[in-house]
C-alpha positions as CSV (number, residue, x, y, z in Angstrom):
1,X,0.0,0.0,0.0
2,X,1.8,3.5,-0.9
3,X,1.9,6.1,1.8
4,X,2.7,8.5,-1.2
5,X,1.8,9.0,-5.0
6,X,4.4,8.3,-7.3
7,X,5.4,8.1,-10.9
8,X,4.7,4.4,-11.0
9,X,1.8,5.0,-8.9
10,X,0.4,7.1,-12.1
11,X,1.7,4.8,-14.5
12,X,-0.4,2.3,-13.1
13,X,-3.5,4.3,-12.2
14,X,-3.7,5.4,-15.9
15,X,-3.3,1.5,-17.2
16,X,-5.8,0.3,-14.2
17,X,-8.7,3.1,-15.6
18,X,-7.7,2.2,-19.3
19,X,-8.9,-1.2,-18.6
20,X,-11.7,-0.6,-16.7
21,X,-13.0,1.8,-18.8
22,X,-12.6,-1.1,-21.6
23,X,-14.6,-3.5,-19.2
24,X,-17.4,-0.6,-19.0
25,X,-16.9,1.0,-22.3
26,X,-20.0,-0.6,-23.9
27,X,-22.3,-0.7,-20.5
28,X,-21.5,3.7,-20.5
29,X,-22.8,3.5,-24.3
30,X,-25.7,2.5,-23.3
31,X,-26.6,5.0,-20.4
32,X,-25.5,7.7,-22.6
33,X,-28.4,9.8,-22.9
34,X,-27.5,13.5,-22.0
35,X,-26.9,15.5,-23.4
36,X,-27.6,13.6,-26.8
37,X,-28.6,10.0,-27.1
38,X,-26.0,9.4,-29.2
39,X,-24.3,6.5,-27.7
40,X,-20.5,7.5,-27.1
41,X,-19.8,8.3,-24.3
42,X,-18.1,5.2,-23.3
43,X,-16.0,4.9,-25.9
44,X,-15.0,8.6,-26.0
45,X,-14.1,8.2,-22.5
46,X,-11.6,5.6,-23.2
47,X,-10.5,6.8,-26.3
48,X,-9.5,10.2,-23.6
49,X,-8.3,7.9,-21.0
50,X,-6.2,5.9,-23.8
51,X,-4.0,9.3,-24.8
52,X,-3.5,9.9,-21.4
53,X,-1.6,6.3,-20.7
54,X,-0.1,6.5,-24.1
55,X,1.6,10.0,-23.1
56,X,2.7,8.3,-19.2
57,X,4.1,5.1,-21.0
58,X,5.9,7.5,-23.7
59,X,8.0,8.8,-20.4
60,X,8.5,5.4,-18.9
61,X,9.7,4.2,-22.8
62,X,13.6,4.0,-22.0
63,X,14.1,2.2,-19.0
64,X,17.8,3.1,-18.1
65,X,17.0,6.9,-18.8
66,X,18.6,9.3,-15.9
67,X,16.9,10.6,-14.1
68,X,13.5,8.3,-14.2
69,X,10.7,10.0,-13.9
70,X,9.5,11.9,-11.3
71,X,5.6,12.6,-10.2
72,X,5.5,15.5,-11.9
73,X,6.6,14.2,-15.0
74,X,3.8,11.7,-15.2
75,X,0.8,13.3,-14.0
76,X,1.8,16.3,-16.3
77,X,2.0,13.4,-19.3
78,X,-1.1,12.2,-18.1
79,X,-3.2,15.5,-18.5
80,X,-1.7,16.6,-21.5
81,X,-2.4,12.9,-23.0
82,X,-5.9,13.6,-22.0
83,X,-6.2,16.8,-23.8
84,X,-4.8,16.4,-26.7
85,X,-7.1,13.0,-27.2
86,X,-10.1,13.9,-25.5
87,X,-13.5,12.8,-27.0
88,X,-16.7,14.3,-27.0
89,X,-18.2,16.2,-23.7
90,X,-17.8,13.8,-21.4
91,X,-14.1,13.1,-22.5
92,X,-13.2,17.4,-22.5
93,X,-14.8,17.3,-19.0
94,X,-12.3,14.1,-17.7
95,X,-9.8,15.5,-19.6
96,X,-9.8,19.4,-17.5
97,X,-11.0,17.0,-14.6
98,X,-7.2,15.3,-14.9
99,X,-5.5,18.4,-15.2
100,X,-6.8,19.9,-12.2
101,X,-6.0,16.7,-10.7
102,X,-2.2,17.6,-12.2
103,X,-1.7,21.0,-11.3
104,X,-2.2,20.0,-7.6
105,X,-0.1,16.5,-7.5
106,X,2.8,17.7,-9.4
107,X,3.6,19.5,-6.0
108,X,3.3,16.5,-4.0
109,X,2.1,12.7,-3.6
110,X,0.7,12.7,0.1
111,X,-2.9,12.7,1.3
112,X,-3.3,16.4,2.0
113,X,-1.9,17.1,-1.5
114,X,-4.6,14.1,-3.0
115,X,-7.5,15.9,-1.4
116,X,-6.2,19.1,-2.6
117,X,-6.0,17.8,-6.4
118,X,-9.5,16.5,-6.0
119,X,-11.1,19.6,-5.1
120,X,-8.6,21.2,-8.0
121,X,-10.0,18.7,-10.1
122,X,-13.9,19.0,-9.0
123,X,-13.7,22.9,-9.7
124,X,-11.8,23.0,-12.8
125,X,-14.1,20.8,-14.3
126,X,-16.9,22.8,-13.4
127,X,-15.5,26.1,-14.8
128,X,-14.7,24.2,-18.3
129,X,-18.5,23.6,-18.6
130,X,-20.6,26.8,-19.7
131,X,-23.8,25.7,-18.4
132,X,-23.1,23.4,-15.5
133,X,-25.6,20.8,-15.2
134,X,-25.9,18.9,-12.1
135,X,-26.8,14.7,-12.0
136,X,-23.7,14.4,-14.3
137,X,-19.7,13.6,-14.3
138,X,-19.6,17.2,-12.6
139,X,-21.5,16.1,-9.4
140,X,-19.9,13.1,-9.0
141,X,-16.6,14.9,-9.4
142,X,-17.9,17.4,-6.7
143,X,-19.3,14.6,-4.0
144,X,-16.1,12.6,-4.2
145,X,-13.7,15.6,-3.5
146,X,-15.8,16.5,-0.5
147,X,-16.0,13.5,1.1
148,X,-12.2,12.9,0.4
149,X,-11.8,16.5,2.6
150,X,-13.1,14.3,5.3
151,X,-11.2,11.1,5.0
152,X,-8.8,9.9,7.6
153,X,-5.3,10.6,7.3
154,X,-4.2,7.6,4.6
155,X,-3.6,8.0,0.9
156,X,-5.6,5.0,0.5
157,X,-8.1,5.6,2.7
158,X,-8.6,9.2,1.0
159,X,-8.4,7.2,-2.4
160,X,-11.0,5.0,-1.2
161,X,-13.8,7.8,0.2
162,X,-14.0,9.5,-3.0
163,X,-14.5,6.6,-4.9
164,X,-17.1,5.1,-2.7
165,X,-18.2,8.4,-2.7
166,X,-18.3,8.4,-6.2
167,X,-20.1,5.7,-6.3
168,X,-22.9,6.9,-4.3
169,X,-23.2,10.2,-5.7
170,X,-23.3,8.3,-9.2
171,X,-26.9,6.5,-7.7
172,X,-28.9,9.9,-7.1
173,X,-27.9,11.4,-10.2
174,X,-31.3,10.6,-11.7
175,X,-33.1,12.0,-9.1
176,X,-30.9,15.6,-10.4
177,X,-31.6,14.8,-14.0
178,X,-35.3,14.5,-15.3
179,X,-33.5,12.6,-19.0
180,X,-31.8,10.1,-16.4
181,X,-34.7,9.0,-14.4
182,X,-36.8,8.9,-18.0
183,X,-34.7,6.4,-19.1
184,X,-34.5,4.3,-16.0
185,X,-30.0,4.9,-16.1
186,X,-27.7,6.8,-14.3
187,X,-25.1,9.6,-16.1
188,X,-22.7,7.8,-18.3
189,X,-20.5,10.2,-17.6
190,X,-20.7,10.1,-14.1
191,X,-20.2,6.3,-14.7
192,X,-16.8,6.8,-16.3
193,X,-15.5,9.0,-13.4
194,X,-16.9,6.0,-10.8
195,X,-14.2,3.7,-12.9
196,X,-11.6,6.6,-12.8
197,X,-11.3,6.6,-9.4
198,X,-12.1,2.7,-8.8
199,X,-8.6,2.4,-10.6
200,X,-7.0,5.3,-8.5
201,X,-7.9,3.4,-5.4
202,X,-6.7,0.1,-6.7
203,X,-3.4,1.8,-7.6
204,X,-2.6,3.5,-4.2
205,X,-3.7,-0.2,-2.7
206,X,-0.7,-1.6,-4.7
207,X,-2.6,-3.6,-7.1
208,X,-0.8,-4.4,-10.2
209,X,-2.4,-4.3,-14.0
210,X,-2.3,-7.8,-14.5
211,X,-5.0,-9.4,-15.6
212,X,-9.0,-8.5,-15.5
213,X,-9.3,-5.6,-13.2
214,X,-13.0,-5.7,-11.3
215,X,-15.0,-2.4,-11.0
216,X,-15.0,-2.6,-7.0
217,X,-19.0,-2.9,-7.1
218,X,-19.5,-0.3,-9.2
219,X,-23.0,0.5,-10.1
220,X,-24.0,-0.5,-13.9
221,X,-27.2,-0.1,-16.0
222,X,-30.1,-1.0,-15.0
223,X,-31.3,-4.1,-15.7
224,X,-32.6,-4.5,-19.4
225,X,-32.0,-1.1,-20.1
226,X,-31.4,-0.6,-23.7
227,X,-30.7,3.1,-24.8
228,X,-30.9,3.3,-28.6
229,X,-28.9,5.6,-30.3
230,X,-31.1,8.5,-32.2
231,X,-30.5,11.8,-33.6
232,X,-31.1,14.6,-30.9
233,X,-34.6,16.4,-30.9
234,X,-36.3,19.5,-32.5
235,X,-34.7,22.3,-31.3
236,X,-31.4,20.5,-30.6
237,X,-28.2,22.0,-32.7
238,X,-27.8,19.4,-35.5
239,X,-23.7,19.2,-35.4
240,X,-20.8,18.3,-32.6
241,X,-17.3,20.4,-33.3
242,X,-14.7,19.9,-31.3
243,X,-11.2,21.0,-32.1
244,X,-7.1,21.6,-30.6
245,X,-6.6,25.3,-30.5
246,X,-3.5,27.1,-29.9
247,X,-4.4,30.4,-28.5
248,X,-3.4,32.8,-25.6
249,X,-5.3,32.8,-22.3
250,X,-6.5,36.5,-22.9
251,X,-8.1,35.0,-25.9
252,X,-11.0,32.3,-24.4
253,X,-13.7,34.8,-23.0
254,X,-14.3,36.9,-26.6
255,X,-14.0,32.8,-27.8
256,X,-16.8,31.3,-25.2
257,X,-19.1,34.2,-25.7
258,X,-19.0,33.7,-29.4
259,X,-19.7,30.0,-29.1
260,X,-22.3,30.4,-26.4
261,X,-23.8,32.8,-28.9
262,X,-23.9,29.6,-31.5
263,X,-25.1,26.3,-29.7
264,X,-24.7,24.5,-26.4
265,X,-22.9,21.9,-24.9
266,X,-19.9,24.2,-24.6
267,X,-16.8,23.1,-22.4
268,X,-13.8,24.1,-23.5
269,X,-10.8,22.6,-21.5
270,X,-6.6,23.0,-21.2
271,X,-4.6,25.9,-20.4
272,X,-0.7,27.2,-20.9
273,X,-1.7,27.9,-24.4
274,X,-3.6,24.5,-25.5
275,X,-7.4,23.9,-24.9
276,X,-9.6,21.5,-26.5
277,X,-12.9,23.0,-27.8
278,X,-16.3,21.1,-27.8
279,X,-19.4,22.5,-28.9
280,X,-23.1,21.2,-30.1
281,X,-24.0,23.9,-33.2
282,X,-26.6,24.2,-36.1
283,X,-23.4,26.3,-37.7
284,X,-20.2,24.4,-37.4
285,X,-17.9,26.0,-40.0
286,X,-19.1,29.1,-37.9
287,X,-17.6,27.3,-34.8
288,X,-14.7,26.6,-36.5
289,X,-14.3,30.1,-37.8
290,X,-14.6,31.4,-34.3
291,X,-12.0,29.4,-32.9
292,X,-9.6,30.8,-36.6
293,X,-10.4,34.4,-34.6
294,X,-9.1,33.1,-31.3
295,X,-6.0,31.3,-32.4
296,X,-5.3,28.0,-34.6
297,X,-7.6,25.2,-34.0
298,X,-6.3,22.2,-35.7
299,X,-7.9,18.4,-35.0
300,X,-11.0,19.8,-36.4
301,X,-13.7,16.9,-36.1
302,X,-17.3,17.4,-37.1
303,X,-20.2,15.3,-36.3
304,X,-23.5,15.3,-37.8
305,X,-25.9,14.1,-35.1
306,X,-28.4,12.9,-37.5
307,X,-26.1,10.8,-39.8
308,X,-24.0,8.8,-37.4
309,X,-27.5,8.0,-35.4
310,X,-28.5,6.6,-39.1
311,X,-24.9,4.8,-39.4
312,X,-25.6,3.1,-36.1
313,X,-29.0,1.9,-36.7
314,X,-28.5,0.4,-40.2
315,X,-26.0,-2.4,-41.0
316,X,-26.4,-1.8,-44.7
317,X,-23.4,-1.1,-46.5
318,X,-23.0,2.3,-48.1
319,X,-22.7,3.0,-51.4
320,X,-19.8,4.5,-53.1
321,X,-16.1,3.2,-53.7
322,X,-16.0,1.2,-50.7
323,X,-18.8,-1.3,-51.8
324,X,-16.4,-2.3,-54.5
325,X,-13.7,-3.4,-53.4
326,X,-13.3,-7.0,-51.3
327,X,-13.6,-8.1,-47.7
328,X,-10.5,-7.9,-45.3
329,X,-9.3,-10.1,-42.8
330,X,-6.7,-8.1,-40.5
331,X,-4.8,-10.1,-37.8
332,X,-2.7,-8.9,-35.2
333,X,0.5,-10.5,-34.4
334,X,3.9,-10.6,-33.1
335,X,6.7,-12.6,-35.1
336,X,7.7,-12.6,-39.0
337,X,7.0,-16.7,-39.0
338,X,3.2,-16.1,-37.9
339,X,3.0,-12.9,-40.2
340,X,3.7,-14.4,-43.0
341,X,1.5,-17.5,-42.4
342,X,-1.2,-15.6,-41.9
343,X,-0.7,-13.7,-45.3
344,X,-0.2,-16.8,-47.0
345,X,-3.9,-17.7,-45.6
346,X,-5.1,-14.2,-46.9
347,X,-5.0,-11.7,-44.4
348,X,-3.8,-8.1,-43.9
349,X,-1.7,-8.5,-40.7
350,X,-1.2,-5.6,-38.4
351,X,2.3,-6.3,-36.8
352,X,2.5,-6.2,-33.2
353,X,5.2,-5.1,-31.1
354,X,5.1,-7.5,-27.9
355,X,6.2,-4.9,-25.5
356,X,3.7,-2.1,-26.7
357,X,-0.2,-3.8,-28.2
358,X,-2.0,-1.7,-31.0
359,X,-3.7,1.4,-29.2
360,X,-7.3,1.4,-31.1
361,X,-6.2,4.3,-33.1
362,X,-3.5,1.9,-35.0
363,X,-6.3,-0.6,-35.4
364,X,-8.7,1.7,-36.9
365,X,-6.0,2.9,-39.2
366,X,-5.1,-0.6,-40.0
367,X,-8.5,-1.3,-40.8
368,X,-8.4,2.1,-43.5
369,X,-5.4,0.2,-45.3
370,X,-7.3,-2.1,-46.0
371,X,-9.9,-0.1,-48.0
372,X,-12.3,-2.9,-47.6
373,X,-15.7,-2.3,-46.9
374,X,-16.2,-5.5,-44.8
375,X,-13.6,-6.4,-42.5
376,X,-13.3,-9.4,-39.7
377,X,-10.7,-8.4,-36.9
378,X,-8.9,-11.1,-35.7
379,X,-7.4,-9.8,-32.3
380,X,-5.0,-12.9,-31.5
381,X,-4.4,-11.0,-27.4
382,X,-7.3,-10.9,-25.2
383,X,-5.9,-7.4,-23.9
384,X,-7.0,-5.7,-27.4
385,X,-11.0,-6.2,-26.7
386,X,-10.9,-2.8,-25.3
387,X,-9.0,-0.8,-28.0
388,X,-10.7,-3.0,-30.7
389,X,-13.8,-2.1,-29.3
390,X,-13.5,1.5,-29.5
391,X,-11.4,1.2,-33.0
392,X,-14.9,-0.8,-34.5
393,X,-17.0,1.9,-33.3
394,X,-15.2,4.5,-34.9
395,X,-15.1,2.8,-38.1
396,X,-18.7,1.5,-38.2
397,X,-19.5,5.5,-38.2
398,X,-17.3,5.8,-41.4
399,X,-19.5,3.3,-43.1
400,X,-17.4,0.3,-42.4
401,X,-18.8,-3.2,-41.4
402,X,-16.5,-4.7,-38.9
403,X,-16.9,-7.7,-36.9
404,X,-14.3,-8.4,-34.0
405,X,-13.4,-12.0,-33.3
406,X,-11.6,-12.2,-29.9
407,X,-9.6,-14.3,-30.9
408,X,-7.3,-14.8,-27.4
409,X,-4.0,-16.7,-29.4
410,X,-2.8,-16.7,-32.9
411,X,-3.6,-20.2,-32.7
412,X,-7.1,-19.4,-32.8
413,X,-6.6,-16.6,-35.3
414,X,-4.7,-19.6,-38.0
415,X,-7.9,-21.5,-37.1
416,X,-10.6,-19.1,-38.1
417,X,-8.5,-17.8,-41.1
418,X,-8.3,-22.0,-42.2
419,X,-11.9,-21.8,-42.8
420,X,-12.5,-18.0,-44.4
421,X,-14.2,-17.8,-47.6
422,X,-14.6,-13.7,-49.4
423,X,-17.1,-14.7,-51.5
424,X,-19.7,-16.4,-48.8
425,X,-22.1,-14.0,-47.1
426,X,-20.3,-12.0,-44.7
427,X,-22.2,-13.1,-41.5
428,X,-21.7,-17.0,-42.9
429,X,-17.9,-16.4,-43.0
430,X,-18.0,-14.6,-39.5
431,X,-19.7,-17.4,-37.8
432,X,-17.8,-20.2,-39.6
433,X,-14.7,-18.2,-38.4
434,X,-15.8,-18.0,-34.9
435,X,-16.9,-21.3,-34.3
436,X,-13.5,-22.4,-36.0
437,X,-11.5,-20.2,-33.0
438,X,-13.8,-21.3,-30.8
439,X,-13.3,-24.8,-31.4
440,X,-9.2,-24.7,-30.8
441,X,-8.0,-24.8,-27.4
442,X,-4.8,-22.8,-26.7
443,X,-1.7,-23.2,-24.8
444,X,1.5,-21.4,-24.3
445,X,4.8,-22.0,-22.5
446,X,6.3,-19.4,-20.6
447,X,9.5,-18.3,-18.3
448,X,8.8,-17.2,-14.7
449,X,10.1,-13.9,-14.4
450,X,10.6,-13.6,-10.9
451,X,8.6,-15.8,-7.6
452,X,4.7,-15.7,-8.3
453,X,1.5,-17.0,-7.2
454,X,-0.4,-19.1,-9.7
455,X,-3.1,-21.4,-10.1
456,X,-1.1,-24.3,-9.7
457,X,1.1,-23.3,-7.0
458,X,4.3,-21.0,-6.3
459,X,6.7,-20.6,-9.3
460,X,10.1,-19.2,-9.0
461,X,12.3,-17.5,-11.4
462,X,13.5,-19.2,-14.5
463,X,10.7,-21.9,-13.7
464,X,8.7,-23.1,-16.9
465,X,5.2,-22.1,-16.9
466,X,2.2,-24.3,-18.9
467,X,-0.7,-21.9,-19.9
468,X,-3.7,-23.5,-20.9
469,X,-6.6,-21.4,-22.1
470,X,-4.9,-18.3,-20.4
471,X,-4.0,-20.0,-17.2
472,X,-1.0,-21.7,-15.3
473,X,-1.7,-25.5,-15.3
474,X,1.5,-26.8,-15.2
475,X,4.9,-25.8,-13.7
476,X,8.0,-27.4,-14.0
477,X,12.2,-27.2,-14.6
478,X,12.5,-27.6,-18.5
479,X,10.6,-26.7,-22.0
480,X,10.0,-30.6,-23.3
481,X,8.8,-31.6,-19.5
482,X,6.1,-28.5,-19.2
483,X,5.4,-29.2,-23.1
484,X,4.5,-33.0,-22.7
485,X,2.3,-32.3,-20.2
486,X,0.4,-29.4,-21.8
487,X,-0.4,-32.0,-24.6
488,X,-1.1,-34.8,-22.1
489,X,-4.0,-32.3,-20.3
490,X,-4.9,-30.7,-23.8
491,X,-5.8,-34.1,-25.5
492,X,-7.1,-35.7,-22.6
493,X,-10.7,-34.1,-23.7
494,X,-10.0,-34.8,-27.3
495,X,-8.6,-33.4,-30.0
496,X,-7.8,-34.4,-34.0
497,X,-5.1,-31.7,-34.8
498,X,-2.0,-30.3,-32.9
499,X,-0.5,-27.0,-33.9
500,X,2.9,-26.4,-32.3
501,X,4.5,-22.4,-33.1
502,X,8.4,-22.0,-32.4
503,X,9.1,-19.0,-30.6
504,X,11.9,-16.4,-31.8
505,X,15.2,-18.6,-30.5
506,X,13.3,-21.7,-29.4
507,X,15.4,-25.0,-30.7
508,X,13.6,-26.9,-33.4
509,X,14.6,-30.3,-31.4
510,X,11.8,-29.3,-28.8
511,X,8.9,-29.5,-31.7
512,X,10.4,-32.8,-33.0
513,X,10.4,-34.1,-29.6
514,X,6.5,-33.1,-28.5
515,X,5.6,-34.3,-32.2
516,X,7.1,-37.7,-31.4
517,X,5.5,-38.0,-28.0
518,X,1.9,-37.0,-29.4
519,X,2.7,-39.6,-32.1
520,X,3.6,-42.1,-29.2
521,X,0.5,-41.3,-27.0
522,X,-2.4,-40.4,-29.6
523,X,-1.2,-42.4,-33.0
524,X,-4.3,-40.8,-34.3
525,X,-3.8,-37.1,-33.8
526,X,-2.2,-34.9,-36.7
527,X,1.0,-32.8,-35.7
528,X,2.4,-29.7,-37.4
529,X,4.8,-27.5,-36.6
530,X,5.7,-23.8,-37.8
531,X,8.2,-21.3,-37.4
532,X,6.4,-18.2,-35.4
533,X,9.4,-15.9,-34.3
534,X,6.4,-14.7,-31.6
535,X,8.5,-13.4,-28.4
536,X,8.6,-13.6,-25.2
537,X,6.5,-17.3,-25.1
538,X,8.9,-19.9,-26.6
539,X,6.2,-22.7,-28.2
540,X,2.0,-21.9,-28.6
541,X,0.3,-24.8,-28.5
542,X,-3.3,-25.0,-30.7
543,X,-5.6,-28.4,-30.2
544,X,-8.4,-28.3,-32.9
């Protein structure tokens, strides 16, 4: 448990709300109902949160740089990561609700400096916002930092009130918020905070990012709900801007009074010079013009309510040049062996670097390359759900059908590419695909690291691990010992095919040696072996 906030601390905070906000992102979709239906907030949230690790990691990126860095380093990262990818209202708001957080922290780690950044954090949100509205992420922002003014003396235990508090406050924010209670939900926004803060608890209580990370209890939707998304209401400004602009500080009242003047929805985050503008308008090159008279907005993005709400709803394609051209597979891997067997099978692979997965921004891009109007996503890493998630989203607004296998090894991935077929129907090939993936078991050997709790008992470092559908079955001393009896437990509930994939360095004896033993123990079972050059797991095992 820390006593004081640290760079690591932040590191880990920012990675803990990433993936929580991945675990939520499609449950805050679904509440998302103020100020317009339109069914984002969850995913701009992360897509905010994503920029904001991306910016601490880029820090941490040279581990033997002097000197390492320091608190203020990272939580300054963090909120300008935030900024500069913020998304939507909800994701402006988070993103000045950070930097508040920042301004406060960079002074100090201790729990009088926390509650101090919460309240800094609680108020700067609430002057970024225009028209304050209470029942949403600014109320829950508010509730947590005065309850963490009251906590005991801890870092934790001030961690811990606000969430809880959080939590609580998130509960009554339909009784604030006449849309909320309509709808039977509580604010999405508010929602996203309640996971922001889960995550800083968790991080000042020392857990790691390894692994699922539970939402502590968090609230969710209620039960059935099912918030469609639709195109805001008569009367409601027809487009979402939201743009970087460079300007001086002298410059954002003459800008806010001119944008006030045009729509609503205005919150307009940042400071030292860069802010991040969001604003709902009928005019939007108007809104774009008046941020050209403040400074230089760049990052423009424009949203017409009406057209991604008819995007969403229909899963017809569109017409034009993408409708042309042919369907995609992309898979994601690690390894020049398992890239270019994929290839040879007919996919566009996305090449992964082991130490750093795809952010969803790379994967929508990836997806672009493809130029294919229909494209299957095979993921290969159970840790990309999150970004894929968000990526698909994006993409489906830009007129592109996109299914996401979660495929959890490229074992899996080879598997569903075996049985892919471009000119079938492109939900037949999906489901052939997935029940292909879904039919392989996977298995990978691994090196301990360092002494470790597992499943099957206490491992120690340099110890060989046995990994069987994502968890340690087996631990042992050597690679062919673990290996034999991965196969032995795999095959044990059946199996007609054995894939084996050579890590980068592994020794090709090992592959000839679990080939002979399958041979020797199940005559009847098929064995192949290929070349992956995947790092850091030595052998994948696949049992179709």
């Amino acid at each position: 448990m820390l006593h004081t906030l640290d760079a690591p601390a932040v590191r880990t905070w920012c990675q803990l709300a990433l993936r929580a906000l991945g675990q939520a992102r499609e449950e805050i979709d679904a509440l998302n109902v103020y100020p317009v239906p339109d069914g984002d907030t969850g995913t701009n949230l992360y897509l905010t949160v994503e920029s904001a690790a991306a910016e601490v990691e880029s820090r941490f990126a040279d581990p033997a740089a002097e000197p390492a860095p320091g608190l203020a380093d990272a939580v300054r990262a963090m909120a300008r990561g935030a900024l500069v990818g913020a998304r939507g209202n909800s994701g402006v708001i988070l993103a000045q609700w950070l930097r508040g957080t920042a301004e406060t922290l960079a002074e100090g780690g201790g729990a009088d400096q926390l509650r101090a950044a919460l309240q800094r954090a609680a108020d700067s949100a609430y002057q970024a916002v225009a028209e304050p509205v209470e029942g949403t992420l600014l109320t829950v922002a508010r509730v947590a930092a005065r309850e963490a003014v009251r906590a005991g003396d801890g870092l934790s235990q001030v961690a811990d009130t606000a969430y809880r508090a959080a939590r609580d406050a998130l509960r009554h924010t339909p009784e604030q918020l006449a849309v909320l209670a309509e709808n039977g939900v509580v604010d999405a926004g508010g929602r996203g905070l309640v996971a922001v803060l889960g995550a800083l608890a968790d991080a000042v209580a020392g857990q790691q990012p390894m692994g699922p990370v539970a939402l502590r209890g968090d609230v969710r939707a209620v039960e059935s709900c099912e918030v469609h998304v639709r195109p805001p209401g008569p009367g409601h400004p027809a487009f979402e801007v939201i743009y970087l602009l460079d300007a001086p500080d002298e410059a954002l009242p003459e800008l806010r009074g001119r944008l006030a003047g045009l729509g609503d929805s205005l919150v307009i985050g940042g400071g030292d010079g860069l802010w991040n503008v969001h604003v709902h308008v009928d005019d939007a090159g108007a809104a774009v013009e008046a941020g050209v008279g403040a400074g230089r907005p760049h990052q423009i993005r424009i949203t017409h309510f009406a057209e991604a709400a008819a995007r969403a709803g229909s899963t017809a394609p569109e017409h034009g040049e993408r409708e042309e051209r042919a369907r995609a597979v992309l898979s994601v891997v690690s390894g020049g062996g398992l890239a270019e067997l994929c290839e040879q099978a007919g996919a566009v692979v996305l090449h992964a670097d082991p130490d750093r997965p795809p952010a969803s921004a790379e994967l929508a891009a990836a997806v672009r390359r493809s130029a294919a109007r229909e494209v299957v996503l095979l993921l290969n890493d159970p840790e990309l759900r999150a970004a894929a998630g968000a990526a698909a989203d994006q993409l489906r607004e830009e007129g592109v059908r996109i299914a996401v296998l979660p495929t959890r090894s490229p074992v899996q991935g080879l598997a569903a590419l075996a049985v892919h077929e471009g000119g079938r129907r492109f939900d037949e090939d999906v489901v052939a695909m997935t029940s292909a993936a879904g039919a392989t078991r996977y298995a990978e050997l691994a090196v301990a690291e360092g002494e470790s709790w597992t499943m099957a008992g206490v491992c120690q470092a340099g110890d060989v691990l046995g990994l069987i559908d994502g968890d340690v079955a087996v631990i042992g001393g050597g690679l062919e010992e673990v290996g034999e009896s991965v196969l032995d437990r795999m095959l044990g509930a059946g199996g007609e095919l054995v894939t084996l994939i050579l890590g980068e360095g592994t020794d090709e004896a090992l592959a000839d040696r679990l080939v002979a033993h399958v041979r020797h123990r199940r005559p009847e079972v098929d064995a192949v072996v290929f070349h992956g050059g995947q790092e850091p797991a030595p052998l994948l095992i696949g049992v179709e």
